[in-house]
N, C-alpha and C positions, 0 to 999 in steps of 0.2 A: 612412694606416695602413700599418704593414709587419708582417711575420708570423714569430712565433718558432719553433723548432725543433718546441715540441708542437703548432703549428698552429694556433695562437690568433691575434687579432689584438691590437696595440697600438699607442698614438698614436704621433706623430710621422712623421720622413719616413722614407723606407728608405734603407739605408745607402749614403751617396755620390751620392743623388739626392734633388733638392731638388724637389719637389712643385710643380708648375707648372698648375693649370687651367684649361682653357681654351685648350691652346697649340693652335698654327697645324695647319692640316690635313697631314697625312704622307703620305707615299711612298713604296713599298720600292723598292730596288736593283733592277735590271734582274736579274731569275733567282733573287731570294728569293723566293722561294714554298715553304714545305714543306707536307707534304702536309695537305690539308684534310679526310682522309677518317680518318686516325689520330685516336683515341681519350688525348683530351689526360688527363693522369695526373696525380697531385699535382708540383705545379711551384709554383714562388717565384713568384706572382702580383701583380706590382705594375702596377697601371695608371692613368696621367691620362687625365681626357677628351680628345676635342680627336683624335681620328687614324679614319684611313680605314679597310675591308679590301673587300678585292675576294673574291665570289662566285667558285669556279674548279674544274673536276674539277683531279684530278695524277693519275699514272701509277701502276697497282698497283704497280711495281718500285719507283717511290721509297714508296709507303706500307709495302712489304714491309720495305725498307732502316731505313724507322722505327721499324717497330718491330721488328725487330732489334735496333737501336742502344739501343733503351729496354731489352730481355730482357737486353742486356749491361750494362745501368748498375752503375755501381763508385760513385758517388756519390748521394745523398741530397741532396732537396730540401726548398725551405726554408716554405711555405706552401701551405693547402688548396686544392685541385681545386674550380669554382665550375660551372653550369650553362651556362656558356655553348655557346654552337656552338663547334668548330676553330676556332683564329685563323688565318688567311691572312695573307698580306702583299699590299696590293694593286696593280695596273698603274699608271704614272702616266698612260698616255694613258684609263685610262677611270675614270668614277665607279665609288662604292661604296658599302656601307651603314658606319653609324660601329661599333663596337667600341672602338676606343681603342688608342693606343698600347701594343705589350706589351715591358714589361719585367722580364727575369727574373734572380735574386737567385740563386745558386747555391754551394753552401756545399758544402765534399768534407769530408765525413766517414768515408767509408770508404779505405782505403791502394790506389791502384790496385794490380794484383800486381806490374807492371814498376819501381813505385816512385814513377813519373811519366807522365803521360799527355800528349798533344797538347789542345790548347785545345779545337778542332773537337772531337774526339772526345771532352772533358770535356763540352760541350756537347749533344753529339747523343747521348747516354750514357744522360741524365735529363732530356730536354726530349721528350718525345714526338711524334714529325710531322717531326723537324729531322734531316734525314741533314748526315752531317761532313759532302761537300760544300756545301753548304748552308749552314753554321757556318763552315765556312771563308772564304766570300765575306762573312759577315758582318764577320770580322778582317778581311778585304783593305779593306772600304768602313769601317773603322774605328768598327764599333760594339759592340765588345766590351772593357771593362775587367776588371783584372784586380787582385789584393792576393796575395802571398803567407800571410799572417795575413787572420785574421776580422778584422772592422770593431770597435772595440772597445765593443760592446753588454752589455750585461748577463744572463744566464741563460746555456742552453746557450752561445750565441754565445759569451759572454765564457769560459766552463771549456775551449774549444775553444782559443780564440787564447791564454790560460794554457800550455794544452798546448804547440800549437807555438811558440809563443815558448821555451816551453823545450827542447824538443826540437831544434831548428833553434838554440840557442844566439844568439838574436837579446839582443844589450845594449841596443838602442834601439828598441825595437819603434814609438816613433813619429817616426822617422827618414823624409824623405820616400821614400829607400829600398824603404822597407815602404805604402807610401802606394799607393789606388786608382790605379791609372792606365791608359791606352788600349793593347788590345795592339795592337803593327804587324807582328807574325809569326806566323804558327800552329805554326811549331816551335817558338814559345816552350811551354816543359812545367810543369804544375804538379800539383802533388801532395799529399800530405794538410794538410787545415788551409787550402787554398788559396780564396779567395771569387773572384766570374766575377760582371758585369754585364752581362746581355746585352740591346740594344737590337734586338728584332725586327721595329719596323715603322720603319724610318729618316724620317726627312723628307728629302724629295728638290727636288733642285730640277732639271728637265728642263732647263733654257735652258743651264745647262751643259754638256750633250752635245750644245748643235747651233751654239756658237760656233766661230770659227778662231781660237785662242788665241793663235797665230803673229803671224795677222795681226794681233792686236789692239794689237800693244806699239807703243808709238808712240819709245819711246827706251830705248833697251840700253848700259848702260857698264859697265866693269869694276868698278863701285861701284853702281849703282841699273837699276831695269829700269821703264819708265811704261805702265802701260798704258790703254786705253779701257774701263772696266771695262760689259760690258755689264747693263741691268738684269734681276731675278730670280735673281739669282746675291748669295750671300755675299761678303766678303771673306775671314775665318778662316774654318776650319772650327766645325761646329756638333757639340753634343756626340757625335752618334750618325751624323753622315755627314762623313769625315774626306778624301773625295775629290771634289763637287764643290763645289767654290769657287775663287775667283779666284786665292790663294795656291797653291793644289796645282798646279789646271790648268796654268797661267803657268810653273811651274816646270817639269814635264813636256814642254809647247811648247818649251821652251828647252834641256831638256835638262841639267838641272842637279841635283846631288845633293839627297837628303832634308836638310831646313834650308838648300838654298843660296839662298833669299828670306827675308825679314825681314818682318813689315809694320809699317811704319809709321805709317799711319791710317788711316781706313776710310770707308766711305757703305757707307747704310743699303742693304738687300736690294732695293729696287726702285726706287734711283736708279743712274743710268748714270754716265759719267762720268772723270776722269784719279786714278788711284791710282798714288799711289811706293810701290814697293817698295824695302827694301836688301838688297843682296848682301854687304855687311859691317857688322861689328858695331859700325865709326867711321863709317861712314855713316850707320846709324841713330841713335846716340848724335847725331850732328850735326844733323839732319833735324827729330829729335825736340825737340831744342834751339831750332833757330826756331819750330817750334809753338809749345812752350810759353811762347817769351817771345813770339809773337802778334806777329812782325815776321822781314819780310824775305817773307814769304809773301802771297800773294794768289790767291785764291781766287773765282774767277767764275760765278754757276749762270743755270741757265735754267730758269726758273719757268714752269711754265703753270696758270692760274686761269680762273675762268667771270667775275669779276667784276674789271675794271680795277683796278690797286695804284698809292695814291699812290708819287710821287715823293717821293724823300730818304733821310734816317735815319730809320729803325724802333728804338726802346729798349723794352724790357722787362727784367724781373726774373724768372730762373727758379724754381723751384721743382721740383726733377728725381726719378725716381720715385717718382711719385706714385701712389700707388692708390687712388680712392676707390670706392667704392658703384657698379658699373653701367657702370663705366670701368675699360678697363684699365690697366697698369704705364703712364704717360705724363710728358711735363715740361709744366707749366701754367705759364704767361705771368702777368706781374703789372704792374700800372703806375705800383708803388713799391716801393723796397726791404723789408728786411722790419722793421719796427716793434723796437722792444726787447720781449725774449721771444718771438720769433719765429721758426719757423726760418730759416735762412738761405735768400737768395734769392742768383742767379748772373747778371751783367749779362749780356744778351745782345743785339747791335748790327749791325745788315746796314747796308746804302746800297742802296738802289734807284734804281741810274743810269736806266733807262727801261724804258719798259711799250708794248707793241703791240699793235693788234687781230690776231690771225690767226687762221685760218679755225675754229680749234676751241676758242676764246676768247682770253685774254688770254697775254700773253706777255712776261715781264718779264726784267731783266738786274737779277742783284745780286751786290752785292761782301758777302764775308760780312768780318765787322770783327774777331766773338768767336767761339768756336768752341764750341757744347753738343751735345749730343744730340736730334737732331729738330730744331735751331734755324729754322732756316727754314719745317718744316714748322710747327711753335707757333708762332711770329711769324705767320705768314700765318693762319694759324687763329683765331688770337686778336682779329685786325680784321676778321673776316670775309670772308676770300678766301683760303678754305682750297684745298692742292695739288690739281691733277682727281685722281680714284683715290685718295686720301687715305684710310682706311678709317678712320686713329686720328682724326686734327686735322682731316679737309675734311668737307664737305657729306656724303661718303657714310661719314662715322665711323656704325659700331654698337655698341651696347647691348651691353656684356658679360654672359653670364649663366653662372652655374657651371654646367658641364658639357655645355655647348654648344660644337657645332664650332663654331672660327674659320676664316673664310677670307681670308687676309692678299694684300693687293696683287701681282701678282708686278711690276705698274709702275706709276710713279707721274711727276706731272706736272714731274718734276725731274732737271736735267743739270748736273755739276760739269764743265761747256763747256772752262774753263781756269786755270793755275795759272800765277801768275809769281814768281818765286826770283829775290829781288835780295839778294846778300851780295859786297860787295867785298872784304871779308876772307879770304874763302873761293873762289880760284881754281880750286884743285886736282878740286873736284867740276863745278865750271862755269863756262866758259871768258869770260873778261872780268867774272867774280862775276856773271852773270846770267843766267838759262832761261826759257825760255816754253813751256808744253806745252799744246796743244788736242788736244779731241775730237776721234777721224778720222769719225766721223760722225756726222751731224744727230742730235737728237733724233729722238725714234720719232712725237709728234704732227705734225711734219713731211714725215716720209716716211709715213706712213700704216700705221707697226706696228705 
């Protein structure tokens, strides 16, 4: 549901967010907290299930600051005020009660008097409980979008975005230009007619602030940088938290400008393991090029299961975001292609060189052959020796139900151990056309993490 200007509700998703239920449990940023005692006021209220808040006093000075910042709003919001308690934002080291992720639609209808305001204080203007600072660290941890124009909606929305499209002299009003997208400064200024997405309760991920990002690289060249990517950590950023993950971190460690990393492929949020980055725009073009033609790369994991994996070739047919009934968004295994009339299915082929008993079950070595989504973990799922810690595909997959927290893996029983790069054509990135990168450390079911 998203909410028009007279406060009504109507279908579809809200503008520039894609309605997700059920998503993973959230986290706010170290120091977002606004206050819990201010008296929340009509505000653009869009919420998915699926997020945390932490119980908390705050400080009379900051609830004073709140509402200040609200007596001086210069803008108007965009949906009714509902009965709930304050929202908080909650700590990641402790539990909380659910409320739901909040995200808020902000629409400037009135002309600041300066002409143009600061984001932060667009924010903390008409969001009641949220002082600028406060808003501000929200831009800095990248969860604030922005449009110059309205979203092109229908009703008030749309006689607004009329307006300043004319006003502002805009010829291409759907130019990506004019397009939602993430602020990275708070002096960036906007002004009438201007839309704000604000993501107030982030998903976090802690294991990001307690790696040594330094020490994690395992190979640094004037063209790619490798590193050990540890698990519970993203690789990209996620829409609403644009600073821990392994792209930002890695770059910061290094000491490198904004865009001076690339990525070029990824593992899943709660496997570990060697990820290339490019530091040029031929090096990824290149990189990306052996992926896709699925040669010259080799790719090594370490699997742990409760239950022994035959030896050999694994074959299945994918079937990739799938949603059914009770299950989440997953890729379902098949053990034939798909029939005429059928959707299409995606081959998908590992090698299971060997399997060991170790002390917390099985523990296997496989070469992956095709590359999908989940592939490993659906393959092993689909014979019944699904990953330990598997939540989607293993033994401990749950029952999706609408509007129930999810609580997703932060690890899981899988290590991308080692990658080998054999291109004899290609000297220039690697010395004799060939590289070999491993993990600098064990899996975690071996060290006991």
């Amino acid at each position: 549901m998203r909410g028009r200007l007279d406060g009504t509700k109507v279908g579809g998703s809200a503008p520039g967010v894609r309605a997700r239920p059920g998503g993973p449990v959230r986290h706010s940023a170290p120091g977002l907290r606004p206050d819990p005692c201010a008296r929340r006021g009509p505000g653009p209220r869009e919420e998915k299930p699926g997020g945390r808040v932490q119980e908390e006093k705050a400080h009379d000075a900051q609830g004073a600051q709140g509402q200040a910042a609200a007596a001086a709003a210069t803008t108007v919001t965009t949906t009714t005020q509902d009965q709930r308690p304050p929202y908080r934002l909650d700590d990641p080291e402790h539990g909380s009660a659910p409320l739901g992720p909040r995200v808020e639609h902000i629409l400037v209808r009135r002309r600041p008097p300066t002409g143009t305001i600061a984001v932060s204080r667009a924010i903390a203007s008409h969001l009641p409980g949220v002082p600028a600072d406060f808003a501000k660290r929200l831009v800095d941890f990248g969860s604030v979008y922005w449009s110059p124009v309205p979203p092109p909606y229908n009703g008030e929305w749309g006689a607004l975005r009329e307006d300043v499209i004319r006003e502002l002299g805009i010829t291409q009003p759907n130019h990506p230009d004019h397009s939602c997208r993430r602020v990275t400064r708070d002096d960036d200024c906007v002004g009438y007619g201007a839309y704000l997405r604000v993501h107030l309760q982030p998903r976090r991920f802690p294991r990001a602030r307690e790696v040594d990002w330094a020490a994690s690289v395992v190979r640094a060249t004037e063209h790619f940088v490798v590193i050990d990517k540890p698990y519970g950590v993203g690789v990209p950023p996620t829409v609403d938290n644009a600073e821990e993950n392994c792209l930002h971190m890695t770059r910061v460690a290094l000491g490198l400008p904004e865009g001076g990393l690339r990525i070029t492929h990824r593992l899943d949020q709660p496997t570990s393991g060697i990820v290339v980055f490019a530091k040029t725009k031929e090096f990824c073009a290149y990189f990306n090029g052996l992926l896709a033609r699925r040669e010259g790369v080799a790719k090594h994991y370490r699997v742990l299961t409760r239950r022994e994996v035959p030896l050999g070739t694994m074959t299945h047919y994918a079937s990739v975001r799938v949603r059914e009934k009770g299950q989440r968004t997953r890729t379902v295994m098949h053990d034939r292609d798909a029939a005429e009339g059928e959707a299409r299915r995606h081959l998908c082929q590992l090698r299971v060189l060997g399997c060991e008993r170790v002390e917390s079950g099985y523990e296997s070595e496989v070469l992956l052959l095709t590359g999908r989504t989940h592939q490993i973990r659906a393959q092993f799922g689909a014979i019944g020796c699904g990953v330990v810690g598997d939540t989607v595909y293993g033994e401990g997959a749950t029952r999706y139900e609408e509007g129930r927290i999810e609580r997703f893996a932060e690890k899981i029983g899988l290590q991308a151990h080692k990658m080998v790069i054999t291109d004899e054509d290609c000297s220039t990135y690697f010395a004799g056309g060939r590289a070999e990168f491993s993990a600098r450390a064990d899996p975690w079911w071996r060290t006991g993490g």
